[in-house]
N, C-alpha and C positions, 0 to 999 in steps of 0.2 A: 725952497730950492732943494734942503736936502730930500724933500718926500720924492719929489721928480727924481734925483738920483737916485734914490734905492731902488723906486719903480726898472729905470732903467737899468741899471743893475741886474735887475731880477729876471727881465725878458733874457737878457744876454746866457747870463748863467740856465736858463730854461733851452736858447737855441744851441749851446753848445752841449749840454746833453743829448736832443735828438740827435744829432751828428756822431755823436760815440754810439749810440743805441742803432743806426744806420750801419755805423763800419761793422760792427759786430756783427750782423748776419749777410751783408756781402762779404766778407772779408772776414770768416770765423776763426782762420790758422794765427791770425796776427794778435789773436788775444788768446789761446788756450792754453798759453804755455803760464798764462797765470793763475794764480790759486781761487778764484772765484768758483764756486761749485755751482752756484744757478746757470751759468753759464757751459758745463756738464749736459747739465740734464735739458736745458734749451735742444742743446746742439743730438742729444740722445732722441728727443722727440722727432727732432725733425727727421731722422735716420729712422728710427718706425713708423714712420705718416708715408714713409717715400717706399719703404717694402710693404708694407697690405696696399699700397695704391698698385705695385708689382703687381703682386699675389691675385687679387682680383682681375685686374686687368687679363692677365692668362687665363682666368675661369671663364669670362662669360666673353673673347675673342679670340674660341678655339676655331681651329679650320674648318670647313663648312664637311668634309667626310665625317667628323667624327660624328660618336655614336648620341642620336636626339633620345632624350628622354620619354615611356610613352604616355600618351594621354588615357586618363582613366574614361571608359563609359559605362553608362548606367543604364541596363535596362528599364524601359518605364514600365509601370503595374500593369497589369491585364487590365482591359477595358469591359466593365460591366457594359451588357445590351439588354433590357428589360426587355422579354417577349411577354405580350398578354396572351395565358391560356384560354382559351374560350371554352366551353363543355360543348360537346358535340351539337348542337342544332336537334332541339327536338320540333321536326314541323306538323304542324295541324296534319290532324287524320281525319281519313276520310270515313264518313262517318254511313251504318247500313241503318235507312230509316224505317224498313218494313220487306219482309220475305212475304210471296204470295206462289203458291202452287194451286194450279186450273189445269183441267184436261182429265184424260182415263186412260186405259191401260194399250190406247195405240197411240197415242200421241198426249203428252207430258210439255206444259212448261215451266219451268222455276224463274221468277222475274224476284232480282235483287233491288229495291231502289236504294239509290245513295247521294249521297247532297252533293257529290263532285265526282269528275270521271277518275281515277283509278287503273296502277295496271293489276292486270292479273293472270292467270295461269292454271291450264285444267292436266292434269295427269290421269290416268285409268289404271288398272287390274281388268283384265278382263276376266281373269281365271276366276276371282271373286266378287264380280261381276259389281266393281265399285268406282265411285269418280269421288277428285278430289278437288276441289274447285279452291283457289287460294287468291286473298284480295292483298295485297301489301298496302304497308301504313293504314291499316282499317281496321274499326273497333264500332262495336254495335251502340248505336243511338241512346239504347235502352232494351233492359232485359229482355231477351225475346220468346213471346209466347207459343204453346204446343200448336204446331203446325200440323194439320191435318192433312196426310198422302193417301188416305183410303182409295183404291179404285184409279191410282196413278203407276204410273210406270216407276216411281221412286218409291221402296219399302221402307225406306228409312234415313232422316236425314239429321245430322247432329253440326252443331258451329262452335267450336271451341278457338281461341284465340291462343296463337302459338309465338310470342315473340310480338311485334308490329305487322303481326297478319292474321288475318282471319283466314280460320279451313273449315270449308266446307264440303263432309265428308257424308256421301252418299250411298246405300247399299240400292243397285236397280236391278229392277224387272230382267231374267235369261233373256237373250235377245236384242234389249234396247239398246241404243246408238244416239249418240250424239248428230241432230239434223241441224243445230246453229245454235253459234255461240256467239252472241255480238255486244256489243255498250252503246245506247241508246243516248243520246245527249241533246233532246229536244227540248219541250218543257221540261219534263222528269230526266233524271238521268238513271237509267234501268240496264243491269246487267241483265241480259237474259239468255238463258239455258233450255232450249227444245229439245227435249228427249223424243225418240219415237222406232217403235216396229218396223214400218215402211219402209222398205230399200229405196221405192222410189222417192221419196222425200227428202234421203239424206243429202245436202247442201255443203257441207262445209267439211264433216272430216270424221274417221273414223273413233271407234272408243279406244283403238287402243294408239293412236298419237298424243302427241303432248302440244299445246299450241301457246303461245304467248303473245297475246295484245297487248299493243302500249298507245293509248290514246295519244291523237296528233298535237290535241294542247297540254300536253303536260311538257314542263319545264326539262331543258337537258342540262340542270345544273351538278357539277358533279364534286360533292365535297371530300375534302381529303379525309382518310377514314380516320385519321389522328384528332380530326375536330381542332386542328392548332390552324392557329392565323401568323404563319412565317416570317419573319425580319432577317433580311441579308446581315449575313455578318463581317463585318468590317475591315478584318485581318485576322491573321491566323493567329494571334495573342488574346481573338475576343472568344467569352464563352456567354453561355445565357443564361439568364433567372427566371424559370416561369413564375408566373403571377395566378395563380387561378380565380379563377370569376364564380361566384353563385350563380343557381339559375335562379332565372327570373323570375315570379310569383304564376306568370304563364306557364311556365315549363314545369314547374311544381305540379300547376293543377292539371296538365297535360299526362305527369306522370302518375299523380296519384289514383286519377278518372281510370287510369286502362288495370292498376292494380288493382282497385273497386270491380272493375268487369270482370276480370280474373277472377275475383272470388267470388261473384255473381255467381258467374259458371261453375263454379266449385262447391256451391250448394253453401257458402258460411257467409249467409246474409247478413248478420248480425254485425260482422268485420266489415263488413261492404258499408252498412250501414252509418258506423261511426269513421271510416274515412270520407265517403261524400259529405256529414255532416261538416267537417273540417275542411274539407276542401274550398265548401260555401260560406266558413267562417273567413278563410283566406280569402279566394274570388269571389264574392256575390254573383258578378256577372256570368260565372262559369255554367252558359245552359245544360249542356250535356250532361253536367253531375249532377244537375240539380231535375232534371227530369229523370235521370236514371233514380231519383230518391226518392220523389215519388211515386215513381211507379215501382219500387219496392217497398217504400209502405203502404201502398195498395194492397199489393200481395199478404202484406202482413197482416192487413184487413186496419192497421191504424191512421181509419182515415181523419179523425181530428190536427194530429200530426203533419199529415201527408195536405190536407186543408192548408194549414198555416203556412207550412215549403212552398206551396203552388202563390198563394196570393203573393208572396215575399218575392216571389219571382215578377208576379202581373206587376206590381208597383214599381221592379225596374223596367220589364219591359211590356206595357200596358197590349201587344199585338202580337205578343206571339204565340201561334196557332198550336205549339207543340203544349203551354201551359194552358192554353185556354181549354184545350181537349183535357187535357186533364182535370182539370177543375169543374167541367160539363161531368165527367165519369165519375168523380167523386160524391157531386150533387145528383147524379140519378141515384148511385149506391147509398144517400141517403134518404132515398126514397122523393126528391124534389125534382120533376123533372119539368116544371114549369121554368125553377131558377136555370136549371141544365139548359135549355134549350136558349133560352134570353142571354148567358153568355157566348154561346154560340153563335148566334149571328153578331157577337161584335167585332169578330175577328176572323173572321170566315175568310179562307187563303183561297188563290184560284185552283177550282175544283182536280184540275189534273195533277198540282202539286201535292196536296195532300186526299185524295179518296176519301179512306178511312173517316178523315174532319167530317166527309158530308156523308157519311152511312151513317156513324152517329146521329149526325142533325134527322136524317129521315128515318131514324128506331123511334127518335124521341117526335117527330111528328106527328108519327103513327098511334102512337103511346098514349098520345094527347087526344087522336080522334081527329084530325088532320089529313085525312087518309088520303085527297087529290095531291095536296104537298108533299106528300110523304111517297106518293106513285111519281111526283114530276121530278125527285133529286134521283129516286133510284132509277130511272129512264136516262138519266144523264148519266149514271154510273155505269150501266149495264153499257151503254153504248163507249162509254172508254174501256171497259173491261169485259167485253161477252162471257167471259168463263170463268166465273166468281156465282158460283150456284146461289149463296146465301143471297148475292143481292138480287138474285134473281127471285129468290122466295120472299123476299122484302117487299118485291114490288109486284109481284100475285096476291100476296096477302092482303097487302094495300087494296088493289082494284078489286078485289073480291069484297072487302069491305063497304067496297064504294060502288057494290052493283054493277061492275062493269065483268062479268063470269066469262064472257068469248075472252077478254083479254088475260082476264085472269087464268085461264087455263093457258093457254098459249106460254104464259110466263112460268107456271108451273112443270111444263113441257122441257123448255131450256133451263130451269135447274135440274131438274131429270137429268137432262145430256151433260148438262155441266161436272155433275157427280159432285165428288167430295165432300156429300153431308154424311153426319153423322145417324146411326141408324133409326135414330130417332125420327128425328128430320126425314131422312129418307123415307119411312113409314108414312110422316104427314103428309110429305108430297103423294107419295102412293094414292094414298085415303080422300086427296083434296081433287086428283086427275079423276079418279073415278066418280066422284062426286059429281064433278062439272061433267061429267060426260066423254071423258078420258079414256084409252085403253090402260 
């Protein structure tokens, strides 16, 4: 029992304590006049808990006029916009595959052929009695041989390449006049320039106008002269990074090819030389340089060289007519014109596309002792071209050959009229008319 009573005891004494610790903070005056010091500092706290709960309370439930505090902003960074530069578009050019002047000193024509139509542009001097004929985007096939204007209304003709154009700058005959000037875009595609005396002939336009043709299929694309390919910009905080681009191994050989002709023209074959070589190190496939190479080592008479370039070409492309001709020319110049003439017919293009392909094939007919074969290409020539004297002497000589003398004079008659042989030539023909019975 006494354990129970102390127990009890002890609750008692524990509820009368909460009850003094109760009166003390409802009732704090009824004790502070005693010496207790915790009781101080109790009663001090709660007097600073109750002014910062004040003090706050008036900071952040001031009246809605007063002055807001402001908010910071932050400009965001410039916005990079990657633009790709492009290099200006270098587009294929069009390419001159063979110059041909026919006619005499009243009427003159100069035929351009080229692998694509082209514009172009003729301006005069009359005072200096000159025409200047200019092809844009165009660059010669392959180095071009002395043209012969003997007994032509043109004294003198020169093509140098100015930029992405060729000019072709002519000194003519007192008097001559431009009778037509057109682009021919049938089989061949043929600039052609009729000069002539005849008032009544003239057709088209004086020499001292300026006239410009723009073929109806050529493209109206028109690039922006910047060469840049534009991206809208975003806002006025963006700026641009160009990026630039290499050219392509096309455009390379694009640019190297007309640098090569440049110095063609410029007589420093040697440089001409070792940039085509590279250029075919770069493209293989690149034909233009690689025929413009040998037929500069032709010139240079190194036809072993100029051998090895040509096959290198047939084994990429086993038909084309531009290497096959040359590798016929190489093997006559080595005295083979058995092999000459057997590569020849294996790629033989159609007759109006290339000419020149089958005057070859009928030199080397003739050459052979072939001489009916050799009278039947040049009867097919003479008939796409009447006023081309040599083929005309090609195919007298042949028939003369071949015992046909009525025909053969006849044929010696229209290289007469034809002109533009050389006085050599022009003697045999003399010597071969009177022969037959000729005046």
């Amino acid at each position: 029992m006494s354990l129970i009573n102390q127990m009890l005891k002890d609750l008692e004494q524990r509820r009368a304590g909460r009850l003094r610790a109760t009166h003390l903070f409802l009732s704090p005056t009824a004790t502070l006049g005693k010496s207790n010091p915790m009781l101080w500092i109790a009663a001090a706290g709660v007097i600073l808990l109750a002014v910062i709960s004040l003090l706050l309370m008036s900071i952040y439930l001031k009246p809605a006029a007063a002055k807001k505090m402001p908010v910071p902003f932050i400009i965001p960074p410039a916005k990079k916009i990657p633009v790709t530069v492009m290099p200006a578009p270098i587009p294929l050019s069009t390419l001159v595959r063979a110059f041909a002047i026919n006619g005499d000193k009243k009427n003159t024509r100069l035929a351009i052929y080229l692998n694509k139509p082209s514009h172009y542009t003729i301006g005069s001097d009359p005072a200096q009695n000159t025409l200047t004929l200019i092809i844009d985007n165009c660059q010669l096939a392959e180095p071009l041989l002395p043209l012969n204007v003997r007994n032509t209304l043109i004294k003198s003709l020169a093509v140098n390449p100015v930029g992405n154009q060729l000019k072709v700058a002519m000194a003519v005959q007192e008097g001559a006049q431009i009778a037509q000037l057109k682009l021919e875009n049938n089989a061949n595609t043929v600039l052609i320039l009729d000069l002539t005396t005849d008032v009544n002939s003239l057709q088209a336009m004086a020499v001292n106008n300026v006239a410009t043709i723009n073929p109806a299929n050529l493209t109206n694309t028109v690039l922006d002269k910047t060469g840049l390919n534009k991206a809208p910009v975003a806002d006025d905080q963006a700026y641009i990074e160009k990026v630039p681009q290499p050219l392509t191994s096309d455009q390379l050989a694009e640019r190297d090819y007309q640098t090569a002709i440049n110095l063609i023209q410029a007589n420093h074959w040697q440089d001409a030389t070792v940039l085509l070589q590279q250029i075919l190190l770069r493209t293989p496939d690149a034909s233009a340089a690689r025929t413009a190479l040998i037929t500069l080592l032709i010139k240079q008479n190194q036809l072993a060289e100029a051998e090895t370039i040509v096959q290198a070409g047939l084994a990429l492309q086993p038909h084309n007519p531009a290497f096959t001709k040359l590798a016929a020319q190489i093997l006559l110049l080595q005295n083979n014109p058995e092999r000459a003439l057997a590569i020849l017919k294996t790629a033989a293009p159609v007759l109006t596309t290339d000419p020149d392909y089958y005057a070859l094939m009928a030199a080397l007919y003739q050459k052979l002792g072939y001489v009916l074969k050799s009278a039947q290409i040049y009867e097919q020539l003479v008939a796409f071209n009447g006023n081309n004297a040599i083929w005309w002497l090609g195919l007298a000589t042949s028939l003369e050959t071949a015992g046909k003398n009525k025909a053969a004079l006849e044929a010696y008659q229209n290289a007469n009229i034809a002109g533009n042989l050389s006085p050599q030539l022009q003697s045999y023909v003399n010597a071969r008319m009177h022969a037959l019975g000729g005046t």
